[in-house]
DSSP file (Angstrom, degrees, kcal/mol; ACC not computed):
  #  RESIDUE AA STRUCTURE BP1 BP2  ACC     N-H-->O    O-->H-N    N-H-->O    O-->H-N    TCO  KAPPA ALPHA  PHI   PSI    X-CA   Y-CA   Z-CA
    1    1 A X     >        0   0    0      0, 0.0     4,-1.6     0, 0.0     5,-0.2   0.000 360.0 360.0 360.0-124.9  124.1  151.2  121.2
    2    2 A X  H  >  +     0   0    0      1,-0.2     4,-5.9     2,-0.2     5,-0.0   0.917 360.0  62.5 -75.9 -28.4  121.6  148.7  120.2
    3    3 A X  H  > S+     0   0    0      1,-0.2     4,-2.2     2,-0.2    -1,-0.2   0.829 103.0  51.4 -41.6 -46.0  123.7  146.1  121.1
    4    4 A X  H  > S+     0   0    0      2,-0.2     4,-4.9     1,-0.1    -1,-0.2   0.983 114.0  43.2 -53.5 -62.4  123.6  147.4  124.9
    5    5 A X  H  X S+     0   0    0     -4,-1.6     4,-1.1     1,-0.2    -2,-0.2   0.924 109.7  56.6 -61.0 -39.7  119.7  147.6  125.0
    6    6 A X  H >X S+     0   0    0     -4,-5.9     3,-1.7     2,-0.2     4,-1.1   0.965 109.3  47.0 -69.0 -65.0  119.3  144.1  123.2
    7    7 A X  H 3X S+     0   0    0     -4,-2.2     4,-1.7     1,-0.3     5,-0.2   0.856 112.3  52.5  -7.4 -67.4  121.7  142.3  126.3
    8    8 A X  H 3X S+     0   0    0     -4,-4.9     4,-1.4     2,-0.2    -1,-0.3   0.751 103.6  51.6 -81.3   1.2  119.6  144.0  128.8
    9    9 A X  H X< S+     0   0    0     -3,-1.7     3,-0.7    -4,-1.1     2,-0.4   0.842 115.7  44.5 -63.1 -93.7  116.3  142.8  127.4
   10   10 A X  H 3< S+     0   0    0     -4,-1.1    -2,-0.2     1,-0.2    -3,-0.2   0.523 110.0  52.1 -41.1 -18.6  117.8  139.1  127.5
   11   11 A X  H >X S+     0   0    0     -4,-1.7     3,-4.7    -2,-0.4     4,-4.0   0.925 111.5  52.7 -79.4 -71.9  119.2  139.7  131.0
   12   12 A X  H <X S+     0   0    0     -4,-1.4     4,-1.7    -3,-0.7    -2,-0.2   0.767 111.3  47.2 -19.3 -51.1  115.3  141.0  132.0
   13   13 A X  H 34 S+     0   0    0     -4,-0.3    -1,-0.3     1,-0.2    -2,-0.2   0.138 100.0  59.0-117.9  52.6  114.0  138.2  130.8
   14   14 A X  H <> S+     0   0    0     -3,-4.7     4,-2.3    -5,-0.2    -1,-0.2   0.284 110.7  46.8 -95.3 -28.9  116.1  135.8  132.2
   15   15 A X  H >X S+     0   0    0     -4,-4.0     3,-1.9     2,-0.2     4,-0.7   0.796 102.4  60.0 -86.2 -81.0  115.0  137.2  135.6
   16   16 A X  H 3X S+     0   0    0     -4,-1.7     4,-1.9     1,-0.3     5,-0.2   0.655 107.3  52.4 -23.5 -51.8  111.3  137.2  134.6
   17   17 A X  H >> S+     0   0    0      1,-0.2     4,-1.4     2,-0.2     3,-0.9   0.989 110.4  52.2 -33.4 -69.6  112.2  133.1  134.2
   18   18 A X  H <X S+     0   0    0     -4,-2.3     4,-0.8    -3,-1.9    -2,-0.2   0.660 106.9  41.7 -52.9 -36.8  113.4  133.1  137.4
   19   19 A X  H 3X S+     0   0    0     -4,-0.7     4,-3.2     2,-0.2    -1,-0.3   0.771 108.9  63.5 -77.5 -20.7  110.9  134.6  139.3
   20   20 A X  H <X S+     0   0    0     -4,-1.9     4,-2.3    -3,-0.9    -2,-0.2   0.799 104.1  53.0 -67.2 -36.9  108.3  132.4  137.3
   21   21 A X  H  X S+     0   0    0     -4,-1.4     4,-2.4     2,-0.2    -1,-0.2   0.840 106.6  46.2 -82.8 -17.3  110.1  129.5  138.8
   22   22 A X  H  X S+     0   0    0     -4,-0.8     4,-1.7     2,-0.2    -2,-0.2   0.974 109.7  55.2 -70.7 -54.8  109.9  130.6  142.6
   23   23 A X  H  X S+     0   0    0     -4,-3.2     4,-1.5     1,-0.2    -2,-0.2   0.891 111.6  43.1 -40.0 -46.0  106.2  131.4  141.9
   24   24 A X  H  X S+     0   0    0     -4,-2.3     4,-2.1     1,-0.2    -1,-0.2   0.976 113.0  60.4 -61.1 -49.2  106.0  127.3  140.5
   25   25 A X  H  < S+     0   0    0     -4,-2.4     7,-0.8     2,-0.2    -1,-0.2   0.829 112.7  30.3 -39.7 -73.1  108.1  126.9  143.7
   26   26 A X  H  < S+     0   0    0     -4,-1.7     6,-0.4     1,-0.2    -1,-0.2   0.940 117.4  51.3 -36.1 -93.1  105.3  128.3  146.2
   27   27 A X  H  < S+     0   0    0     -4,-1.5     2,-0.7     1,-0.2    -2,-0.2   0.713  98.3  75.2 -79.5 -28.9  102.3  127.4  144.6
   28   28 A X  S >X S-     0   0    0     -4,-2.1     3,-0.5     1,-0.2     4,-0.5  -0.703  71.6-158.2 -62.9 106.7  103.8  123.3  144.3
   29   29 A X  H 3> S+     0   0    0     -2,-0.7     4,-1.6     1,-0.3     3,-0.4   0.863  85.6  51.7 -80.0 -45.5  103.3  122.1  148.1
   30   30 A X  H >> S+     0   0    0      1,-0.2     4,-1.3     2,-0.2     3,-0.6   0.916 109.9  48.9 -52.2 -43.3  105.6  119.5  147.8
   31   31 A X  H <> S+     0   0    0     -3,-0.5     4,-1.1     1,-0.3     3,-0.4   0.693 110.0  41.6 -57.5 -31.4  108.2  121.5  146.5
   32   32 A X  H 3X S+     0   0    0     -7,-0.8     4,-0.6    -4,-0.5    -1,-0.3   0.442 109.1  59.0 -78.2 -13.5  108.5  124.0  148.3
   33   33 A X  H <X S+     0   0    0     -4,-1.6     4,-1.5    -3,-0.6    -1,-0.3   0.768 116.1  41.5 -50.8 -43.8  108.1  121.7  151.2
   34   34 A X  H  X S+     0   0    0     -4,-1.3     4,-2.0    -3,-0.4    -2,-0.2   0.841 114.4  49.9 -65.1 -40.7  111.6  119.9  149.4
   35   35 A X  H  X S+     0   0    0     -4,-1.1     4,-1.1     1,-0.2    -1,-0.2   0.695 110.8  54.3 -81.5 -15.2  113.2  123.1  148.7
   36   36 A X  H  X S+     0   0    0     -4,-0.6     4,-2.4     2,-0.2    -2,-0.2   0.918 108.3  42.2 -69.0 -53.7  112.3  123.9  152.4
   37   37 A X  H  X S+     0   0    0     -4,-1.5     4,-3.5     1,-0.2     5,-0.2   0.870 110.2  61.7 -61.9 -36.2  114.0  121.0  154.1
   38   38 A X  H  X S+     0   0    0     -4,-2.0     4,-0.9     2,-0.2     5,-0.2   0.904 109.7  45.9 -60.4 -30.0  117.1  121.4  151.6
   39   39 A X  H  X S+     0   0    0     -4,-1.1     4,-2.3     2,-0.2    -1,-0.2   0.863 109.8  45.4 -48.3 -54.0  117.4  124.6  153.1
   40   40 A X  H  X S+     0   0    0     -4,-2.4     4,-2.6     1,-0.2    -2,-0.2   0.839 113.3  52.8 -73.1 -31.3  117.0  123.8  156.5
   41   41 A X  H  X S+     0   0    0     -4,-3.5     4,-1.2    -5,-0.2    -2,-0.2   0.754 102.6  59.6 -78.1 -16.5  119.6  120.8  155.8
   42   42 A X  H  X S+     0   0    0     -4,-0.9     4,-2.8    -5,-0.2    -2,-0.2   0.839 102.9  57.6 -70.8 -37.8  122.2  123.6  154.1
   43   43 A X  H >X S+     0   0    0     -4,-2.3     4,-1.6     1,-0.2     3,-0.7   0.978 108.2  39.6 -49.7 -66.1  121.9  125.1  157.8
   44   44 A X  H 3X S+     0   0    0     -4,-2.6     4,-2.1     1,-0.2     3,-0.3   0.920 116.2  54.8 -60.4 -22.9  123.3  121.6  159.9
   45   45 A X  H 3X S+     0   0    0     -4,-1.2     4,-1.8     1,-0.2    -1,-0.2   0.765 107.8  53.9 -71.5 -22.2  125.9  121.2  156.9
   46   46 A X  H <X S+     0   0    0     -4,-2.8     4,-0.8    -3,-0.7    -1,-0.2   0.838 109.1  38.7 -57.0 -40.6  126.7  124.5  157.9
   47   47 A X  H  X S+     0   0    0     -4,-1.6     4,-2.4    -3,-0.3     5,-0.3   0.841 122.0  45.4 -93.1 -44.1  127.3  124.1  161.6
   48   48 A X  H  X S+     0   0    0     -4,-2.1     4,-3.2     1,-0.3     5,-0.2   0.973 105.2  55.6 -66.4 -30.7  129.2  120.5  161.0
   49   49 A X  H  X S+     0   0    0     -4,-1.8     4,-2.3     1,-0.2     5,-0.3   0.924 114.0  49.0 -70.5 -24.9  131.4  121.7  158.0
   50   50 A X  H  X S+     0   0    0     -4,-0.8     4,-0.6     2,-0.2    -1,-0.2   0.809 113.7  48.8 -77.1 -18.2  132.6  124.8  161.3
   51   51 A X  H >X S+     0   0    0     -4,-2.4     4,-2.0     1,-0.2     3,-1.0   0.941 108.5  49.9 -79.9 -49.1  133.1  122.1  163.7
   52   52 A X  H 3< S+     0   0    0     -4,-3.2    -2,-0.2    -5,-0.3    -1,-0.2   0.673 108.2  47.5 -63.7 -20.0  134.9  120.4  161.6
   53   53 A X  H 3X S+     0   0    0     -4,-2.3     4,-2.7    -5,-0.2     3,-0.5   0.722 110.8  58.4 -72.5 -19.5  137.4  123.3  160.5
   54   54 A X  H << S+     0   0    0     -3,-1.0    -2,-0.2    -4,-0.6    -3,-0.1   0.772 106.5  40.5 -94.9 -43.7  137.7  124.0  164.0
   55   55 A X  T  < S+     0   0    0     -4,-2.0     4,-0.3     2,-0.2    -1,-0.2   0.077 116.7  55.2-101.2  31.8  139.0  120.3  165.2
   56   56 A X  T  > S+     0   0    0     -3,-0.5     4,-1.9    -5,-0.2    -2,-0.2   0.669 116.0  40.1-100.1 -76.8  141.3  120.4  161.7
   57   57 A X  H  X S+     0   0    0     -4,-2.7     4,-1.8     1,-0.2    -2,-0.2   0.711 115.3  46.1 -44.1 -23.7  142.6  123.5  163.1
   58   58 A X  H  > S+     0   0    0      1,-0.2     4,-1.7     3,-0.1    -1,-0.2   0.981 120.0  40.1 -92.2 -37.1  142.9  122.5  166.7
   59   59 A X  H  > S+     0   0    0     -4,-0.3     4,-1.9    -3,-0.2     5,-0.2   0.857 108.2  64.7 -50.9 -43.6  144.7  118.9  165.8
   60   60 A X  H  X S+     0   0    0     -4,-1.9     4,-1.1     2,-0.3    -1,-0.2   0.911 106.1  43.6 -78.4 -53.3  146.7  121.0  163.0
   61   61 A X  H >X S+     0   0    0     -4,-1.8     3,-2.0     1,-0.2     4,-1.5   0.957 111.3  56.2 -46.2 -79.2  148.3  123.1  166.3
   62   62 A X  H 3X S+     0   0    0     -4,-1.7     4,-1.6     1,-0.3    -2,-0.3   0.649 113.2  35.0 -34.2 -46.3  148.9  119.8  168.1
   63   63 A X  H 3<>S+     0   0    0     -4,-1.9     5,-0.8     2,-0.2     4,-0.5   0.429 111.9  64.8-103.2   7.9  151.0  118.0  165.4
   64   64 A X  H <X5S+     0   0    0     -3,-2.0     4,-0.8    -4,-1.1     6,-0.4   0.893 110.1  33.3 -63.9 -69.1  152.5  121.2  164.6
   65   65 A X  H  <5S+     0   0    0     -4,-1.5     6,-0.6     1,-0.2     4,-0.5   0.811 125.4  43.2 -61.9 -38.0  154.2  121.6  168.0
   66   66 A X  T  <5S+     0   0    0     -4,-1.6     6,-1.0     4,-0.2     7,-0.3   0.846 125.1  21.3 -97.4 -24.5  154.7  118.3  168.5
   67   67 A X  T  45S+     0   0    0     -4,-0.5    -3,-0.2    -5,-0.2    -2,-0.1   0.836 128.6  36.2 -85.3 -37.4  156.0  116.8  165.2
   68   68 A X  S  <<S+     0   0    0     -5,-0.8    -1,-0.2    -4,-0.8    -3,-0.1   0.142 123.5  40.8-114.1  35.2  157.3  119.5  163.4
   69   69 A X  S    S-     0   0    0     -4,-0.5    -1,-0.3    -3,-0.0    -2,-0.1  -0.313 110.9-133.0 -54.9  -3.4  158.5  121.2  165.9
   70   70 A X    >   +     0   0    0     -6,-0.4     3,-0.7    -7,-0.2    -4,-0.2   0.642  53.4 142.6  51.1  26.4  159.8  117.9  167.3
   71   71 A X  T 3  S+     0   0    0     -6,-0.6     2,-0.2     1,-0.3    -5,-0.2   0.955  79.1  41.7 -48.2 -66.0  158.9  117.7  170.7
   72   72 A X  T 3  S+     0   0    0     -6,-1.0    -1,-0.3     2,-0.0     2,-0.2   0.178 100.3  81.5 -73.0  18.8  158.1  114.2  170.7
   73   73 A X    <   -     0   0    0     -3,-0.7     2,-0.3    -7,-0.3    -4,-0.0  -0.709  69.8-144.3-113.4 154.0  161.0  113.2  168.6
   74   74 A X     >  -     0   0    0     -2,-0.2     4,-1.5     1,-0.1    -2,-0.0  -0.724  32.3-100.4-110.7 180.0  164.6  112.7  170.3
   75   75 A X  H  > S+     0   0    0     -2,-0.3     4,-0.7     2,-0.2    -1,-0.1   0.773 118.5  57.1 -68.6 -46.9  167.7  113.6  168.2
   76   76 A X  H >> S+     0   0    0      1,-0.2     3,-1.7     2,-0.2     4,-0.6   0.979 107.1  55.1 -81.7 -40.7  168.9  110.6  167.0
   77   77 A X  H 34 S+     0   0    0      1,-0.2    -2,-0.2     2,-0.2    -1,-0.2   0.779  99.8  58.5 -32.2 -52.2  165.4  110.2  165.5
   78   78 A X  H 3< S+     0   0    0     -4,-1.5    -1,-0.2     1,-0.2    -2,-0.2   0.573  95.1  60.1 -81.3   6.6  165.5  113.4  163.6
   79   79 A X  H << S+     0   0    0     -3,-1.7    -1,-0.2    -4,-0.7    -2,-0.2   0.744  78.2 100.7 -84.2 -17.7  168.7  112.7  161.4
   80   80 A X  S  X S-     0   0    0     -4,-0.6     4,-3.2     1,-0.2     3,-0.1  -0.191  74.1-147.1 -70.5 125.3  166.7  109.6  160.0
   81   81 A X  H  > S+     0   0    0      1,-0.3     4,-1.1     2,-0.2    -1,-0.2   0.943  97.5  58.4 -75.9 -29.0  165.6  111.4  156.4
   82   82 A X  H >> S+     0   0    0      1,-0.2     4,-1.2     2,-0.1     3,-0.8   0.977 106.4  52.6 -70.4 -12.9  162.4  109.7  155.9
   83   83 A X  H 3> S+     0   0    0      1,-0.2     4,-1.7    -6,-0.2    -2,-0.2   0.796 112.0  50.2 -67.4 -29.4  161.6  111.4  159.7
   84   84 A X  H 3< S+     0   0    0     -4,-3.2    -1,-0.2     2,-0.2    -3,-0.1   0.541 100.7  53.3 -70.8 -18.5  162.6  114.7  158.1
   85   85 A X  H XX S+     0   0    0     -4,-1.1     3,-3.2    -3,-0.8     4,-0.7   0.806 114.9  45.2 -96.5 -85.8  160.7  114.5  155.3
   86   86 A X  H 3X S+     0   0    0     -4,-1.2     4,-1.5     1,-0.3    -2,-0.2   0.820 114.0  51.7  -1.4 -77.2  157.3  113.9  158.2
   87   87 A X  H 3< S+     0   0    0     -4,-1.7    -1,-0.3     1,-0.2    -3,-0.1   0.717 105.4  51.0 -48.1 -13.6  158.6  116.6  160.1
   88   88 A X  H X4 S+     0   0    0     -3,-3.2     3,-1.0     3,-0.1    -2,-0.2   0.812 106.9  57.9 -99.7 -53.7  158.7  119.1  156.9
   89   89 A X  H 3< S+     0   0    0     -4,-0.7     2,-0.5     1,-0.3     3,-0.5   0.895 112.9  40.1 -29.3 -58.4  155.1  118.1  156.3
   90   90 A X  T 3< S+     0   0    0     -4,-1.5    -1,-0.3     1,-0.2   -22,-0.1  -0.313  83.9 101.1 -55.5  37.4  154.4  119.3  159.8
   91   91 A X  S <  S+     0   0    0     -3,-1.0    -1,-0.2    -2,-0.5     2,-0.2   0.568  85.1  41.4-128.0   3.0  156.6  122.6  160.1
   92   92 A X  S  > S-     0   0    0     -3,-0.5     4,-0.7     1,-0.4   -24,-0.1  -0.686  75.9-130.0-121.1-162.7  153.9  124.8  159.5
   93   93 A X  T >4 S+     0   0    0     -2,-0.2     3,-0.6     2,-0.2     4,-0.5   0.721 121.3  49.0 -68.0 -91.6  149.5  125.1  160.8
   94   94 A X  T 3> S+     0   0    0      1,-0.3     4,-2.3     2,-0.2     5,-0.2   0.539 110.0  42.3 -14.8 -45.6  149.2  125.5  157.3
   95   95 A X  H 3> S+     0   0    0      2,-0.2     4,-1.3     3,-0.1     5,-0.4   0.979 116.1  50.1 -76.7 -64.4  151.2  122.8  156.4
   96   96 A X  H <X S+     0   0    0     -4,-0.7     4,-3.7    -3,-0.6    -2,-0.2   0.891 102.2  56.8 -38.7 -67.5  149.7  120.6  158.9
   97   97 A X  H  > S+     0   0    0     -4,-0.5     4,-1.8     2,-0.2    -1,-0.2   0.899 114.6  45.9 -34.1 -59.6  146.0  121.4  158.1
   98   98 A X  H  X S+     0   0    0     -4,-2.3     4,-2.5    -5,-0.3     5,-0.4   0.947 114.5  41.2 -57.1 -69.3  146.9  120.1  154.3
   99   99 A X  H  X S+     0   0    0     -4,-1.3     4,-1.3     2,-0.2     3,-0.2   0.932 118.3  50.9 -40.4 -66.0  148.8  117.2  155.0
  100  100 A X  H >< S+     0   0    0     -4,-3.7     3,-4.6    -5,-0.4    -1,-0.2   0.761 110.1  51.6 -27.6 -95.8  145.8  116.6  157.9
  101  101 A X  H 3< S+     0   0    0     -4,-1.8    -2,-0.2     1,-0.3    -1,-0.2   0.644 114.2  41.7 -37.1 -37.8  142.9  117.1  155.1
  102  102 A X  H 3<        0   0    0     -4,-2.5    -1,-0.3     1,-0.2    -2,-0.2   0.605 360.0 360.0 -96.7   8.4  144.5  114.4  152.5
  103  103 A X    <<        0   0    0     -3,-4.6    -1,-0.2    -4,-1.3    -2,-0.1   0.578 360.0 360.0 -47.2 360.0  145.3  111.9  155.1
């Protein structure tokens, strides 16, 4: 009912705000010169935050296979329980990648 029609008025002119503030955007040079560089700086945050999953992931493999799978470990080493509790951290990628990220 009315209720409906009254909602999408306020929705309307909540976008009518919005575009009134890209117009301020535009026609103030600095800002849009600020909102331009933030832009351009969301791009390189982009590229580092993918490198940076990437050598999360690639380490994540690497101490996967070697700790929690226990290559590098000998036997007598892996009864010792706090080494078991390390080695359970590792025992997945998944698992690694957390335990990695809150080091």
């Amino acid at each position: 009912g009315s209720t409906s029609v009254y909602f999408l008025l306020m929705r309307m002119l909540r976008l009518l705000r919005i575009v009134r503030l890209f117009r301020l955007v535009k026609i103030v040079r600095p800002l849009y010169e600020l909102a331009q560089g933030v832009l351009e700086a969301l791009q390189g945050m982009f590229w580092v935050l993918v490198f940076l999953v990437m050598t999360l992931y690639t380490v994540a493999i690497l101490c996967t296979r070697l700790i929690g799978k226990g290559d590098i470990l000998t036997e007598e080493v892996l009864t010792t329980p706090a080494i078991q509790d390390i080695v359970a951290m590792f025992a997945s990628v998944q698992d690694s990648m957390f335990t990695l990220f809150g080091a």
